[in-house]
BALOBA-1460 file (C-alpha; in Angstrom, 3 decimals):
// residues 331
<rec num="1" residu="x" x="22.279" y="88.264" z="-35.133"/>
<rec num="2" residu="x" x="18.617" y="88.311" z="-36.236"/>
<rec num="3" residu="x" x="18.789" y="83.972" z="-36.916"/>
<rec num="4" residu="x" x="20.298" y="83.861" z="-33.739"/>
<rec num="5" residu="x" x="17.663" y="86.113" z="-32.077"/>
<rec num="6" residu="x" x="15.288" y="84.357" z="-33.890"/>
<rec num="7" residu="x" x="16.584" y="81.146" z="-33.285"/>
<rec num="8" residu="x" x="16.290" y="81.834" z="-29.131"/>
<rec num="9" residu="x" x="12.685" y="83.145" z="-29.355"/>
<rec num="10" residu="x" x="11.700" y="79.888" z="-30.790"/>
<rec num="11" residu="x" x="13.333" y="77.691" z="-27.960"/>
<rec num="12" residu="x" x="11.872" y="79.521" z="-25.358"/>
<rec num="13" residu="x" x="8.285" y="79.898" z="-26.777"/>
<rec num="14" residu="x" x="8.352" y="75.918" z="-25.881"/>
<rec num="15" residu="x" x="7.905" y="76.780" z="-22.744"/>
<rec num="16" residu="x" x="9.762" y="75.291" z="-19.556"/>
<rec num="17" residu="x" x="6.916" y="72.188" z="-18.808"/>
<rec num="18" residu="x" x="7.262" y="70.942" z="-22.324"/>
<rec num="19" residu="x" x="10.800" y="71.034" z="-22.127"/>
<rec num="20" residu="x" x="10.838" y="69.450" z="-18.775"/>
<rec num="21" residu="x" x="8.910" y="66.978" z="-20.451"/>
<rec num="22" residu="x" x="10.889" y="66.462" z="-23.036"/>
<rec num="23" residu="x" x="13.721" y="66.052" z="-21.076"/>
<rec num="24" residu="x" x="12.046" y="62.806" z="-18.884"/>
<rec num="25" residu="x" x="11.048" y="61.284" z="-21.979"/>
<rec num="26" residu="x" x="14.764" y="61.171" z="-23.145"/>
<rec num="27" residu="x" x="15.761" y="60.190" z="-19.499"/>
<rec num="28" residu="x" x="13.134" y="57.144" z="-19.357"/>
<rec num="29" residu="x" x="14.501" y="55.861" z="-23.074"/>
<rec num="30" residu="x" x="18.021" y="55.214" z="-21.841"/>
<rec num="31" residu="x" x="17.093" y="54.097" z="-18.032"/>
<rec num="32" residu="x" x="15.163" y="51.540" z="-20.040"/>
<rec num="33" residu="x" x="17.405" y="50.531" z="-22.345"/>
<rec num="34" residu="x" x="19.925" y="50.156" z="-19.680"/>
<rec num="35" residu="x" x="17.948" y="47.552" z="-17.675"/>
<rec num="36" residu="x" x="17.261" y="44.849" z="-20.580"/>
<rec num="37" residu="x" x="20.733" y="42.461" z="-20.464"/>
<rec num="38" residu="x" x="22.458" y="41.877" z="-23.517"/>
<rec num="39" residu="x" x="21.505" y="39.068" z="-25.144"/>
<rec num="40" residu="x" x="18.501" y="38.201" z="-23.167"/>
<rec num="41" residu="x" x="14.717" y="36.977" z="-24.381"/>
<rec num="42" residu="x" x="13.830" y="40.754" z="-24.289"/>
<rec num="43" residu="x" x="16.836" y="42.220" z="-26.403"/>
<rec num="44" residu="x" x="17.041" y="43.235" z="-30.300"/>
<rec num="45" residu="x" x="19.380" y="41.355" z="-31.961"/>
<rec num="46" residu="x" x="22.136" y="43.388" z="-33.111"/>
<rec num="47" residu="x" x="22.727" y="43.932" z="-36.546"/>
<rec num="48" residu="x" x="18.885" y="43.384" z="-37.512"/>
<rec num="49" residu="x" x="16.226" y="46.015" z="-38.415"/>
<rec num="50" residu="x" x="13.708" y="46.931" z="-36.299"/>
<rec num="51" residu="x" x="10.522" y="45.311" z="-37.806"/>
<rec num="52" residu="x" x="13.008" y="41.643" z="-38.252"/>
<rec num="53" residu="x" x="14.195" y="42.429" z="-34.491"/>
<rec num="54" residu="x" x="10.346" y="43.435" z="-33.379"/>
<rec num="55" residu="x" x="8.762" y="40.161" z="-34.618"/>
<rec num="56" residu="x" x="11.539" y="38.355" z="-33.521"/>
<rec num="57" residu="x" x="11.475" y="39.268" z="-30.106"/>
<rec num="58" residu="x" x="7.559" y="38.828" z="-29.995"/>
<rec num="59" residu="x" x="7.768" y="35.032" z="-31.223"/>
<rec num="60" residu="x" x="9.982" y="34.215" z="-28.640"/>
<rec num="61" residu="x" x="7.434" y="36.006" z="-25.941"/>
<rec num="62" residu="x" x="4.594" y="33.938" z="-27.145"/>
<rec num="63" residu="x" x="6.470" y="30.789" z="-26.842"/>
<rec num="64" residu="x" x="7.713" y="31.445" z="-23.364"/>
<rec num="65" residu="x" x="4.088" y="32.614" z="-22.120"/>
<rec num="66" residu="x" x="2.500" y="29.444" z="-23.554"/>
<rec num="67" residu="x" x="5.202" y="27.385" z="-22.009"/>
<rec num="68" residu="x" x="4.569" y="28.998" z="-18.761"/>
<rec num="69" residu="x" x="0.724" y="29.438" z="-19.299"/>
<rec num="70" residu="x" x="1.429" y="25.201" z="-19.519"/>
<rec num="71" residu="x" x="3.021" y="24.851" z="-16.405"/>
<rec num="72" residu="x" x="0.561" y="26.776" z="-13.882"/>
<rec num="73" residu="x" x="-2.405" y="24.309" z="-15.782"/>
<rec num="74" residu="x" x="0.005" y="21.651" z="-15.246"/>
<rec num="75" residu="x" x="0.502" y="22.801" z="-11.504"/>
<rec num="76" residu="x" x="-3.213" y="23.466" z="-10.714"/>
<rec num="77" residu="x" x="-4.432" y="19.889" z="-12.033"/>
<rec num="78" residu="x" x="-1.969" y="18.528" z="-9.846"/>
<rec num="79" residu="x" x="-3.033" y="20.511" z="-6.681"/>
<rec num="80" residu="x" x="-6.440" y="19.337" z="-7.720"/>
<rec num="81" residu="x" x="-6.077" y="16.052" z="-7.732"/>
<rec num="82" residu="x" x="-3.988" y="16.232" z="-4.290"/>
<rec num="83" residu="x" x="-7.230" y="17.551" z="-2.615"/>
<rec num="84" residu="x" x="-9.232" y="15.319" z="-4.112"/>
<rec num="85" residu="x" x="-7.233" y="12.430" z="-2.508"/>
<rec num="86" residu="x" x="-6.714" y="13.764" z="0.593"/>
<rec num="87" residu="x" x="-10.441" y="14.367" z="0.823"/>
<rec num="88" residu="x" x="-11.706" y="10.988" z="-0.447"/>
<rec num="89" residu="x" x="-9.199" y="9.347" z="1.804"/>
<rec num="90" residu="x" x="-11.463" y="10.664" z="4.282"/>
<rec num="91" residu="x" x="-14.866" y="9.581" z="3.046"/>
<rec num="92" residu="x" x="-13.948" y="6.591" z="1.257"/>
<rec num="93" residu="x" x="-14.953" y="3.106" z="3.457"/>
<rec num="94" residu="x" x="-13.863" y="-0.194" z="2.405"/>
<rec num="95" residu="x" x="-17.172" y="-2.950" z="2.163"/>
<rec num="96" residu="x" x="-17.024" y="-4.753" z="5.661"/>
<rec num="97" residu="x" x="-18.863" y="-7.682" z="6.849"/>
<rec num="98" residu="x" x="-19.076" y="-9.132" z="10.214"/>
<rec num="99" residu="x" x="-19.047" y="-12.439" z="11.905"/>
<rec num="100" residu="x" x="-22.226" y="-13.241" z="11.176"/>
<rec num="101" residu="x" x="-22.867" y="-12.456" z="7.764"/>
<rec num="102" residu="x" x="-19.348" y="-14.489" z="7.106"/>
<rec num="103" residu="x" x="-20.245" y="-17.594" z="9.163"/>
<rec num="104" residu="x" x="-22.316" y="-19.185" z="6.301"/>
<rec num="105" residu="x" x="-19.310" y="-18.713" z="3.737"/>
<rec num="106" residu="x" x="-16.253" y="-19.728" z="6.444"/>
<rec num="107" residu="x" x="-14.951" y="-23.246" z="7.407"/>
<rec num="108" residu="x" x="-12.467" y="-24.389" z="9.730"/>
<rec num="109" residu="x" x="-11.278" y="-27.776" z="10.903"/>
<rec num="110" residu="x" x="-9.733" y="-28.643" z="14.243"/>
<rec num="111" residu="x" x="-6.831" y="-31.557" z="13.283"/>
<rec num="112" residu="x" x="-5.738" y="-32.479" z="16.801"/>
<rec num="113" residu="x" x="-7.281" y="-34.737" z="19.262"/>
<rec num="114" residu="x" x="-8.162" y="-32.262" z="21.959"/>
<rec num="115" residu="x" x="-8.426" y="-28.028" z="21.587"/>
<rec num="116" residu="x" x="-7.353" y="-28.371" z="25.467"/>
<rec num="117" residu="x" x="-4.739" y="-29.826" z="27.804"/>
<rec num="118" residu="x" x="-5.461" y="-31.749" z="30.750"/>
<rec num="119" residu="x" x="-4.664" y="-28.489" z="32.722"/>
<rec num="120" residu="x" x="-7.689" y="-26.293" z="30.390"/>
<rec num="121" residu="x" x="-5.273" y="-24.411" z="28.371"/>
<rec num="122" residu="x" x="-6.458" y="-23.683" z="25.018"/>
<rec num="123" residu="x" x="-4.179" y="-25.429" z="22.172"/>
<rec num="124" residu="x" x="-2.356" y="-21.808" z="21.040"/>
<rec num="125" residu="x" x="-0.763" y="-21.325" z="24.660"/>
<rec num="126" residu="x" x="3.103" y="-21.959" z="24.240"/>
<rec num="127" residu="x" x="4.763" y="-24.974" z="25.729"/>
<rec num="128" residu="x" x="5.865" y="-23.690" z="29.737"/>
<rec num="129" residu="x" x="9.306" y="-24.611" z="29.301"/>
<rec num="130" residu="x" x="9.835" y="-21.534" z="26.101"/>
<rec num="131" residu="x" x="10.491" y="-18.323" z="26.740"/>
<rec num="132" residu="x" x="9.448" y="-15.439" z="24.419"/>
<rec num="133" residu="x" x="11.835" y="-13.728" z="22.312"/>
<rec num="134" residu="x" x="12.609" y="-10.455" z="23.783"/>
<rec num="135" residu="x" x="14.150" y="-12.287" z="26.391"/>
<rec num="136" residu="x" x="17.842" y="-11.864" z="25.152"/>
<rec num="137" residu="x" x="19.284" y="-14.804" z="26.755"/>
<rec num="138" residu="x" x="16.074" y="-16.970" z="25.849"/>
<rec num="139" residu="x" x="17.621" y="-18.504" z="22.305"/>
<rec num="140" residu="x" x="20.972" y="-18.815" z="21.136"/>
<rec num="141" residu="x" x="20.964" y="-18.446" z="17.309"/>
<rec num="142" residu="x" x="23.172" y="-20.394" z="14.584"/>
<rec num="143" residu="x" x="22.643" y="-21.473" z="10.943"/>
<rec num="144" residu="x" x="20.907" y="-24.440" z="10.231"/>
<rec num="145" residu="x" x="23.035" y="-28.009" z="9.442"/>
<rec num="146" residu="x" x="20.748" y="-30.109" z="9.213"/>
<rec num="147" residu="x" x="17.106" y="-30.488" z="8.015"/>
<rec num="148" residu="x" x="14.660" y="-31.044" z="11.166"/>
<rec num="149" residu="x" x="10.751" y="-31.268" z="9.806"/>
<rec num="150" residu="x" x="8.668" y="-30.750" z="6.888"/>
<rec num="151" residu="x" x="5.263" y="-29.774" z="6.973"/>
<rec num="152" residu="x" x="2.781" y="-30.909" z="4.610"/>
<rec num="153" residu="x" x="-0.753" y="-30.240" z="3.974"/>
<rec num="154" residu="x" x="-1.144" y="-27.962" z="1.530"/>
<rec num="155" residu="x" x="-2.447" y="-29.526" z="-1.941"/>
<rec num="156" residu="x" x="-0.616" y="-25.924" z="-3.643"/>
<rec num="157" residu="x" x="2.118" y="-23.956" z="-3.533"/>
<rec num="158" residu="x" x="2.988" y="-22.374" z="-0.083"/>
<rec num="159" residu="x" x="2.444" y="-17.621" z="-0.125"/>
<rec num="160" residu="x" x="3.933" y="-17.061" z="2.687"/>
<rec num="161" residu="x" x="4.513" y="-18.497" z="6.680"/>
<rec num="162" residu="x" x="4.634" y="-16.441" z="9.443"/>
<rec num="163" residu="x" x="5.412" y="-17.705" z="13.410"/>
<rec num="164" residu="x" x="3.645" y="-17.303" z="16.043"/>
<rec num="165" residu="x" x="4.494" y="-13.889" z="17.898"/>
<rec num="166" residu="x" x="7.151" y="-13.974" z="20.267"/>
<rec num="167" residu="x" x="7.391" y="-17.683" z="21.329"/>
<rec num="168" residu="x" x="7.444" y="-19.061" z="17.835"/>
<rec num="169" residu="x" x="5.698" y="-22.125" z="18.683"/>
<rec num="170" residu="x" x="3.117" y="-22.126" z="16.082"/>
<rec num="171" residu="x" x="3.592" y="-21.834" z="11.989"/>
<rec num="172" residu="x" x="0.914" y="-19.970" z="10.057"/>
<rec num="173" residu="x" x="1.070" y="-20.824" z="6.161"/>
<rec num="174" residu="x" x="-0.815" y="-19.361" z="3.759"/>
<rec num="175" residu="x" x="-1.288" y="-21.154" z="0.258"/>
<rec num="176" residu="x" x="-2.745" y="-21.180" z="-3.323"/>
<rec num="177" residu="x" x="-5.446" y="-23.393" z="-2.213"/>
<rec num="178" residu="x" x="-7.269" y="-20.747" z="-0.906"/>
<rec num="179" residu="x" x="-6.467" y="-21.862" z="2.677"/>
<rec num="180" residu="x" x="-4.539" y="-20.666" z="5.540"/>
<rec num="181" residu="x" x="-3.080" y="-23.615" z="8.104"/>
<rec num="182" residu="x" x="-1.327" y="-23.463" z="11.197"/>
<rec num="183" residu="x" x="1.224" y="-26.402" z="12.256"/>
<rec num="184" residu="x" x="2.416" y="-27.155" z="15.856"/>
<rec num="185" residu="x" x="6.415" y="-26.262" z="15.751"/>
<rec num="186" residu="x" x="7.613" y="-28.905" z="18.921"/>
<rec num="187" residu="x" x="6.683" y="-32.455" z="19.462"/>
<rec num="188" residu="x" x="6.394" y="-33.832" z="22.709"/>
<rec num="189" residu="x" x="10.007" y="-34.334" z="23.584"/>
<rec num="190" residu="x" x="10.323" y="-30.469" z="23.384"/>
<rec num="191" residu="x" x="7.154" y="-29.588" z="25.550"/>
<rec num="192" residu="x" x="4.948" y="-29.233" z="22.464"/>
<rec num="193" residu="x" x="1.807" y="-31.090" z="21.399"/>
<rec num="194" residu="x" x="3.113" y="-32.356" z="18.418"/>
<rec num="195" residu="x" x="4.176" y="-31.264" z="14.604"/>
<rec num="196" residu="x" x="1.085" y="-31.624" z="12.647"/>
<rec num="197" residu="x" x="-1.182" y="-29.443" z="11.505"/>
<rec num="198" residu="x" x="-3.743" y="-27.729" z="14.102"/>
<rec num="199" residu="x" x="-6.247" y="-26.118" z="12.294"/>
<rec num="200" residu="x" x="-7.336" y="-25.240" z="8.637"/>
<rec num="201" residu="x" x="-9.197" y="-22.282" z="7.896"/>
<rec num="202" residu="x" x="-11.271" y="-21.943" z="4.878"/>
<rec num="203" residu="x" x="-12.886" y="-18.792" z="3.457"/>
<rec num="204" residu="x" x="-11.005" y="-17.429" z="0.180"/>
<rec num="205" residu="x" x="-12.357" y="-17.736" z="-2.848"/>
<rec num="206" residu="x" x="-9.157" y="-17.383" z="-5.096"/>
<rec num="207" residu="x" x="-5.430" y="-17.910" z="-3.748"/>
<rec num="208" residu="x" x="-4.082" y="-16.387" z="-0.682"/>
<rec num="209" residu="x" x="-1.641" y="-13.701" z="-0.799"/>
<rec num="210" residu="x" x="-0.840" y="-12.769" z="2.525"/>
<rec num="211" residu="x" x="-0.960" y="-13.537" z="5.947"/>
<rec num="212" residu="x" x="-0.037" y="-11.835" z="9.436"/>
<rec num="213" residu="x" x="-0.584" y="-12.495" z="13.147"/>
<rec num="214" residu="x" x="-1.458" y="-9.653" z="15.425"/>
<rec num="215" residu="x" x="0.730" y="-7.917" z="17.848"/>
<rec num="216" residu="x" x="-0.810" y="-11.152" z="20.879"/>
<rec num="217" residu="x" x="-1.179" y="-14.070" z="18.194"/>
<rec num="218" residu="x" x="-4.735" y="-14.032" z="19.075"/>
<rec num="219" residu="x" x="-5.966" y="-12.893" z="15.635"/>
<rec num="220" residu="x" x="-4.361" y="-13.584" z="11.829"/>
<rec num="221" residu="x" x="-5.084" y="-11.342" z="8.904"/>
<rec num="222" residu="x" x="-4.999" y="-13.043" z="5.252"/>
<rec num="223" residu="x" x="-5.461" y="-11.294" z="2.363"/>
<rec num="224" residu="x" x="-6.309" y="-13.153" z="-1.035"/>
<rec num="225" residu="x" x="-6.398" y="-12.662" z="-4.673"/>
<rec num="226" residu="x" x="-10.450" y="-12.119" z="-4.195"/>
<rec num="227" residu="x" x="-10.120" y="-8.795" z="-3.254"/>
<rec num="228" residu="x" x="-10.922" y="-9.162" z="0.636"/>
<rec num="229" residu="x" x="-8.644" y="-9.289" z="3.750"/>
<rec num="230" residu="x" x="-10.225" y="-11.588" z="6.420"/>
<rec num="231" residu="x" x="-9.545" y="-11.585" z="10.231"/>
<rec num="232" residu="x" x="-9.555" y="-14.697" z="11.956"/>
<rec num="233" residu="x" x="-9.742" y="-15.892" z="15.403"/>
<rec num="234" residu="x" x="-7.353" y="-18.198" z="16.258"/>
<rec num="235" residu="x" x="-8.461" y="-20.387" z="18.983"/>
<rec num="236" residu="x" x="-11.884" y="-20.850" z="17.613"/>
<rec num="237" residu="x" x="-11.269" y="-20.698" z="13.811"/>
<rec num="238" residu="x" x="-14.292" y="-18.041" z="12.915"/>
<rec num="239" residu="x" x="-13.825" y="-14.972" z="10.626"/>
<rec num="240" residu="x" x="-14.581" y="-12.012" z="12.482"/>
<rec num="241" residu="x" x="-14.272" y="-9.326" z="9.798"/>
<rec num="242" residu="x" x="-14.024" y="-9.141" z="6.463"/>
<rec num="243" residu="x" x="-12.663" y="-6.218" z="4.689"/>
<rec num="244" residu="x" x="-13.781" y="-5.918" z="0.531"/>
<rec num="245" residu="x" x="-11.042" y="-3.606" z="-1.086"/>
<rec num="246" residu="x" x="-11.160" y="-2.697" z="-4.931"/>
<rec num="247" residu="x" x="-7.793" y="-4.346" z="-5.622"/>
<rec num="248" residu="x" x="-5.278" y="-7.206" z="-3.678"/>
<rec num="249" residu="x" x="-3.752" y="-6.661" z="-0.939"/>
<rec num="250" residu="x" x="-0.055" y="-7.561" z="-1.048"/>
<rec num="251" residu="x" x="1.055" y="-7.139" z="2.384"/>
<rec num="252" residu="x" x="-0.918" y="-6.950" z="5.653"/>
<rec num="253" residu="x" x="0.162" y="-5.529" z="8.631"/>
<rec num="254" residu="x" x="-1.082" y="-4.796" z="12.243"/>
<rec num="255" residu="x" x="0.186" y="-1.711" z="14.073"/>
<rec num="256" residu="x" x="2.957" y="-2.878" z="16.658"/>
<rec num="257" residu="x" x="1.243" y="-0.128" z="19.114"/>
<rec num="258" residu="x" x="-2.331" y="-1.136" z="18.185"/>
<rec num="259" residu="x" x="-3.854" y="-4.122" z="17.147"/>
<rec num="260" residu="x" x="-7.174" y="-1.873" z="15.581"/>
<rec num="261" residu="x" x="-4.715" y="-0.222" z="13.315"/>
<rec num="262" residu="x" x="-4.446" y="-1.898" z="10.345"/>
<rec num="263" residu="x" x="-2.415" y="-1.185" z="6.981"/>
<rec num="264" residu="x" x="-2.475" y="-2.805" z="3.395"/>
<rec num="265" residu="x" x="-0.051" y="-2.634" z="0.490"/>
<rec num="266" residu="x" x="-2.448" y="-2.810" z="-2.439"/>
<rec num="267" residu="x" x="-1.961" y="-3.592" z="-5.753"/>
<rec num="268" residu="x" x="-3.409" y="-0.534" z="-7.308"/>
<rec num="269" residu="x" x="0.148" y="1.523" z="-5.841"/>
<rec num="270" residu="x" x="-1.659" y="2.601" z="-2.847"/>
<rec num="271" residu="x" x="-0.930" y="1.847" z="1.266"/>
<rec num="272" residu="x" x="-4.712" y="1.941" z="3.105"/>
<rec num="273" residu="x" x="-4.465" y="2.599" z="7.003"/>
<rec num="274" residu="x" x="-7.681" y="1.579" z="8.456"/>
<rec num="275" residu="x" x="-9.407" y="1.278" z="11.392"/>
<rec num="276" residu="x" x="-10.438" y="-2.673" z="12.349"/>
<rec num="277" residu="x" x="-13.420" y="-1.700" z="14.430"/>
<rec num="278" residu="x" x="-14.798" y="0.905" z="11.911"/>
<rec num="279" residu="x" x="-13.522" y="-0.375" z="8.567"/>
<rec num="280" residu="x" x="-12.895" y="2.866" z="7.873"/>
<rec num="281" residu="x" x="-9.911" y="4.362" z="5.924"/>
<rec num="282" residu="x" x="-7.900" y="6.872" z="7.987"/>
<rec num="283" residu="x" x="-5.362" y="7.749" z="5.875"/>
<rec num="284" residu="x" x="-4.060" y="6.407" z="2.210"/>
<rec num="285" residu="x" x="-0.376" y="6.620" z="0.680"/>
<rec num="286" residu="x" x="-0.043" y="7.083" z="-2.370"/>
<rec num="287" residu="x" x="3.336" y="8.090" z="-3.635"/>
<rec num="288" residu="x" x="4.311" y="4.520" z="-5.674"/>
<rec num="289" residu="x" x="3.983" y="4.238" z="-9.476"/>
<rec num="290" residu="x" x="3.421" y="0.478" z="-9.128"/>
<rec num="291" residu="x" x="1.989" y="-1.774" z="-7.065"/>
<rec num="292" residu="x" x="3.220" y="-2.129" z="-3.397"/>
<rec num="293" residu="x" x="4.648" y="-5.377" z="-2.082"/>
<rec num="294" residu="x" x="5.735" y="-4.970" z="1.480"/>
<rec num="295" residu="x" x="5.122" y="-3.106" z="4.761"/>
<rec num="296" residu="x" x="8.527" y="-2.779" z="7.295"/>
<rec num="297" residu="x" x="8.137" y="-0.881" z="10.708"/>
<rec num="298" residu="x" x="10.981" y="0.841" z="11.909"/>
<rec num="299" residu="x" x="12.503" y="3.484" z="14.475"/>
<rec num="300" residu="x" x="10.789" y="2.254" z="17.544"/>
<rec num="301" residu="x" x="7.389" y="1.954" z="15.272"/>
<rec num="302" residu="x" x="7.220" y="5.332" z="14.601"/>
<rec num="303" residu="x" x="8.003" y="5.066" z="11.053"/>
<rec num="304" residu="x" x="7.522" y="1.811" z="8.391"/>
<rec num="305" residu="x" x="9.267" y="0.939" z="4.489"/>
<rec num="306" residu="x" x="6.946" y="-0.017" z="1.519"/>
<rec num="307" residu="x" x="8.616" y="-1.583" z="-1.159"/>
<rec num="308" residu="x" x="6.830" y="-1.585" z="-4.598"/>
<rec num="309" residu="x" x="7.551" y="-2.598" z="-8.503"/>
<rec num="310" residu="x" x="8.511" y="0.470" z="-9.401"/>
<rec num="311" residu="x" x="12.046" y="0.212" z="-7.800"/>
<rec num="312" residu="x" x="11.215" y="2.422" z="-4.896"/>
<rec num="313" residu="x" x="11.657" y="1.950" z="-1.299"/>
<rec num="314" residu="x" x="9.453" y="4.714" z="0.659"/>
<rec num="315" residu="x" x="9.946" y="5.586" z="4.087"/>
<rec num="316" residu="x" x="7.053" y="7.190" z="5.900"/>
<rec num="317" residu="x" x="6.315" y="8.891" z="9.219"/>
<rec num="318" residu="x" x="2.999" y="6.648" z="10.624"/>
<rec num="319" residu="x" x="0.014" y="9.097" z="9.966"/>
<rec num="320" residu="x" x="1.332" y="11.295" z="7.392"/>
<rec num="321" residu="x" x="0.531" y="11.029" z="3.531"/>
<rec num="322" residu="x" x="4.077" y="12.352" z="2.316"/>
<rec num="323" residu="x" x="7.194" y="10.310" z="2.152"/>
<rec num="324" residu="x" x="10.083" y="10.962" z="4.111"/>
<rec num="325" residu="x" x="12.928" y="9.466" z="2.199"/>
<rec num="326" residu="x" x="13.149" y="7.854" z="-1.588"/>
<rec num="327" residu="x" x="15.814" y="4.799" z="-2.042"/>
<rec num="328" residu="x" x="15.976" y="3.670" z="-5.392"/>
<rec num="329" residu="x" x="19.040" y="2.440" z="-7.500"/>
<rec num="330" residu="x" x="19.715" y="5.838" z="-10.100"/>
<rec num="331" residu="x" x="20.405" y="3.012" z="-12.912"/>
């Protein structure tokens, strides 16, 4: 009875905070071993002492911080560099030069016998009896059966050829002679002034690359090997503008809404929007891992396709730096 007595009086003396305390302490042990899942990072391995299970568990922590430590870094310096583009897409100008300082460094030759008709019209007006090609019942289409004209001119290989905006009575060429040409499509029997070539224009220094006519054929873009995209005017043959880039341009392409809105596929993986009348660059895309090769409107103009050597077909809403849709073959 007295080691039982004796036994109580010791309990008690504890007191009932340190007991209470006690008693959390116990509760807070199991509550937390209760919330770690079996088996997960944060477990002891069963079966294993607790130093083996302690250093264990602590190797595997360091790895996964440093993995995730790796990520954030990797996340940040990407963030960064977004900014960065967004903000020198802003600020960034492309080198332009005007008619004036061009006219000393730009040819062109006039090949017909008269730059107007008996009535005064200029030689680019389209022959009365065509009608343009939104008119649906203006052309009926078929395959070709026979061959009808060759052009020649050219001492090099032909880029590219592009017709004359909706009546299609004119052929621009572009070539690896450095020059641009444009060829009259119907001879006299069809209400043309004949098949030959019009005029040459001469102001590349390496090969041309690309060519396009404006949304009113008044005014061709050509882009060459040399770095700098050149705006002519057609009826008189002078180089307006001329835009210095820092790499090709594949692909040029006027704005179907606005002629002052210009873009370029370039060969260092970027698209340039730019302004004609400021040369300034309005916005950049930059979402290719190769160079770009073609510009395709689409979706009443409110949208356009850039095709590129990495395999990738990008559509993008007009204005906006971030691709709407990836097409690529998953082979």
């Amino acid at each position: 009875f007295d080691l039982g007595m004796h036994d109580v009086s010791l309990h008690n003396s504890e007191g009932p905070n340190k007991r209470r305390r006690r008693r959390r302490k116990r509760q807070d042990g199991r509550a937390s071993a209760q919330s770690i899942p079996e088996g997960s990072l944060w477990a002891d391995e069963s079966g294993s002492s607790d130093d083996e299970a302690q250093q264990a568990v602590t190797a595997e922590q360091r790895a996964f911080l440093k993995e995730l430590t790796e990520r954030g870094q990797q996340a940040k310096r990407h963030m960064d560099e977004r900014e960065a583009d967004e903000q020198g897409s802003k600020e960034v100008t492309v080198d332009v030069y005007r008619e004036e300082a061009l006219r000393p460094a730009v040819k062109s030759t006039f090949h017909a016998e008269h730059e107007y008709d008996y009535q005064g019209r200029v030689w680019t007006v389209p022959p009365s009896t065509l009608r343009p090609d939104d008119d649906p019942s203006a052309h009926d289409c078929s395959l070709p059966r026979r061959l009808a004209h060759v052009w020649t001119g050219h001492s090099k290989g032909v880029q590219q050829i592009e017709w004359f905006p909706k009546y299609a009575h004119l052929l621009l060429s572009g070539s690896l002679d450095t020059t641009c040409k444009i060829f009259g499509v119907y001879d006299s029997s069809g209400g043309g002034n004949g098949r030959g070539a019009k005029r040459t224009y001469a102001g590349h220094h390496a090969p041309i690359r690309a060519i396009a006519f404006d949304n009113d054929g008044s005014t061709f873009a050509s882009s060459s090997y040399d770095k700098r995209v050149l705006l002519w005017d057609v009826e008189a043959g002078v180089a307006k503008t001329a835009f210095g880039l820092s790499s090709p341009a594949n692909s040029v392409a006027f704005y179907p809404e606005d002629n002052n809105v210009m873009l370029f596929a370039c060969a260092d993986r970027t698209v340039l929007q730019v302004d004609a009348r400021e040369g300034r660059i309005v916005q950049r895309y930059t979402h290719h891992l190769s160079a770009v090769n073609t510009i395709t409107f689409f979706d009443q103009n409110r949208r356009f396709l850039t095709t590129s050597d990495d395999k990738k077909m990008l559509a993008w809403e007009m204005h906006i730096p971030v691709p709407i849709k990836y097409i690529q073959d998953p082979s």
